[in-house]
MITORFI-305911 format. One record per residue (C-alpha): residue number from 0; x, y, z. Coordinates in Angstrom, 2 decimals, padded with zeros to 5 digits. Layout:
N
> NUM, X, Y, Z
...
***
This chain:
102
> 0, -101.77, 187.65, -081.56
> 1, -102.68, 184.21, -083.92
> 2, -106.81, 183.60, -083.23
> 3, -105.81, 180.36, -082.66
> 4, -103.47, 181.46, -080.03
> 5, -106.13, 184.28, -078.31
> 6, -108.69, 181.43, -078.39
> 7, -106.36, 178.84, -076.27
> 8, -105.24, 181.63, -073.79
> 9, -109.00, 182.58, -073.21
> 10, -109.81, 178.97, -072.63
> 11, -107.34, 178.50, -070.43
> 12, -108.35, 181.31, -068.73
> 13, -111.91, 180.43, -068.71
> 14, -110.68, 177.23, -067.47
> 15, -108.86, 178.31, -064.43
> 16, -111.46, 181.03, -063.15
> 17, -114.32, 178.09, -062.98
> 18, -111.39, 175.84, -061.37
> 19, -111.49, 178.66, -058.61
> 20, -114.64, 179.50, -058.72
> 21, -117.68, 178.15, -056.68
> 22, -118.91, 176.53, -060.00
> 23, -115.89, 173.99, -059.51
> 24, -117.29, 173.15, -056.20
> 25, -121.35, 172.69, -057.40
> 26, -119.83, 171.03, -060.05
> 27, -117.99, 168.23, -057.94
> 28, -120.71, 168.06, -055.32
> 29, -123.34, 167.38, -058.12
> 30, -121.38, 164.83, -059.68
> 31, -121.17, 163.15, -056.27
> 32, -124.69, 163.53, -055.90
> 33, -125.42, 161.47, -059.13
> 34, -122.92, 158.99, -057.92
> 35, -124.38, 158.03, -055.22
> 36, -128.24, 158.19, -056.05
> 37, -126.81, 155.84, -059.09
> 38, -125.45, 153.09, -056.89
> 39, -128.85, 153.09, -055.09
> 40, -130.20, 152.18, -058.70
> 41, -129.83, 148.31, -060.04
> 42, -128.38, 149.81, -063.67
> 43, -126.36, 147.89, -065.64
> 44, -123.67, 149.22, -068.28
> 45, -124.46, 149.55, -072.00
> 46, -121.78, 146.67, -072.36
> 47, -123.83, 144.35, -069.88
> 48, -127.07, 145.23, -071.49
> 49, -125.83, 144.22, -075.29
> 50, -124.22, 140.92, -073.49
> 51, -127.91, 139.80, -072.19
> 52, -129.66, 141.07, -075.13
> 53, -127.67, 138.37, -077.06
> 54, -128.48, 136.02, -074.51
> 55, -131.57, 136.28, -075.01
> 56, -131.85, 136.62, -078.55
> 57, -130.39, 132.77, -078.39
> 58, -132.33, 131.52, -075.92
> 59, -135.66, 132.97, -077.83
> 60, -134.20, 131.09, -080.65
> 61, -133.30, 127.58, -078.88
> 62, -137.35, 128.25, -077.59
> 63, -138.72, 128.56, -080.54
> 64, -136.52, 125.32, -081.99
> 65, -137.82, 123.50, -079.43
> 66, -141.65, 124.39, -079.55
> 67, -141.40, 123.19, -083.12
> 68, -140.23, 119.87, -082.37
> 69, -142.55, 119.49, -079.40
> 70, -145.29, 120.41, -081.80
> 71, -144.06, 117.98, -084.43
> 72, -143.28, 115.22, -081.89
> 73, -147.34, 116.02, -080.43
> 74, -148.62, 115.80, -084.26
> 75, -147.12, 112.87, -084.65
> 76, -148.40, 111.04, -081.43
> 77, -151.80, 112.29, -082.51
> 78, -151.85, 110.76, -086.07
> 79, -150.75, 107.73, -084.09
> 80, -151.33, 107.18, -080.51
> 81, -149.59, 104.26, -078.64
> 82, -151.87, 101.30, -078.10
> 83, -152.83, 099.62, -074.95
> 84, -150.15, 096.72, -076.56
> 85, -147.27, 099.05, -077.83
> 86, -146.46, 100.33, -074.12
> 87, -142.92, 100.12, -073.63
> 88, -141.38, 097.50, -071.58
> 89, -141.48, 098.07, -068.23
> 90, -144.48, 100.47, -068.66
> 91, -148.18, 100.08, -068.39
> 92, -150.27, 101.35, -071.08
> 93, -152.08, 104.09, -070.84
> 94, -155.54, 103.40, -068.47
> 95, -154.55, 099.53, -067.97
> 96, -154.08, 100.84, -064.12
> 97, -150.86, 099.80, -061.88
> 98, -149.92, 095.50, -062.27
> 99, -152.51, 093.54, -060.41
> 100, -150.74, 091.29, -058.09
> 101, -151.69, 087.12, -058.16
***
């Protein structure tokens, strides 16, 4: 007999003895086991976990975009503050209190 040959009939052998044997049976029972104690676990799948980490990796992004233009926009109001006369229409500047009524 070819090695090759004596090495495929021994693992098919092999193969059927632990399909008979009790080993088969541990074997199932444990996977079941896992199974189930794994539903009772909030896991996700590799897949799922790459999806959100690129999620997040954009949404750290877009955060960090927008803290620099919030701290541009709050440099700029500080090198000049709105006067009690710029208020906007329909506004009433800062500590002028609500309209007094005549």
């Amino acid at each position: 007999m070819k090695t090759q040959t004596l090495m495929q009939d021994l693992q098919e052998r092999v193969g059927a003895l632990l399909r008979t044997s009790p080993a088969a049976d541990l074997e199932r029972n444990l996977k079941a086991m896992l199974a189930q104690a794994f539903q009772g676990l909030d896991l996700v799948t590799r897949d799922e976990f790459d999806t959100l980490a690129e999620v997040l990796a954009g949404l750290r992004t877009r955060i960090e975009a927008l803290e620099a233009a919030l701290a541009q926009y709050e440099a700029a109001r500080v090198t000049s503050p709105v006067r009690e006369t710029e208020a906007a229409p329909g506004q009433t500047a800062p500590g002028s209190g609500p309209p007094k009524a005549d």
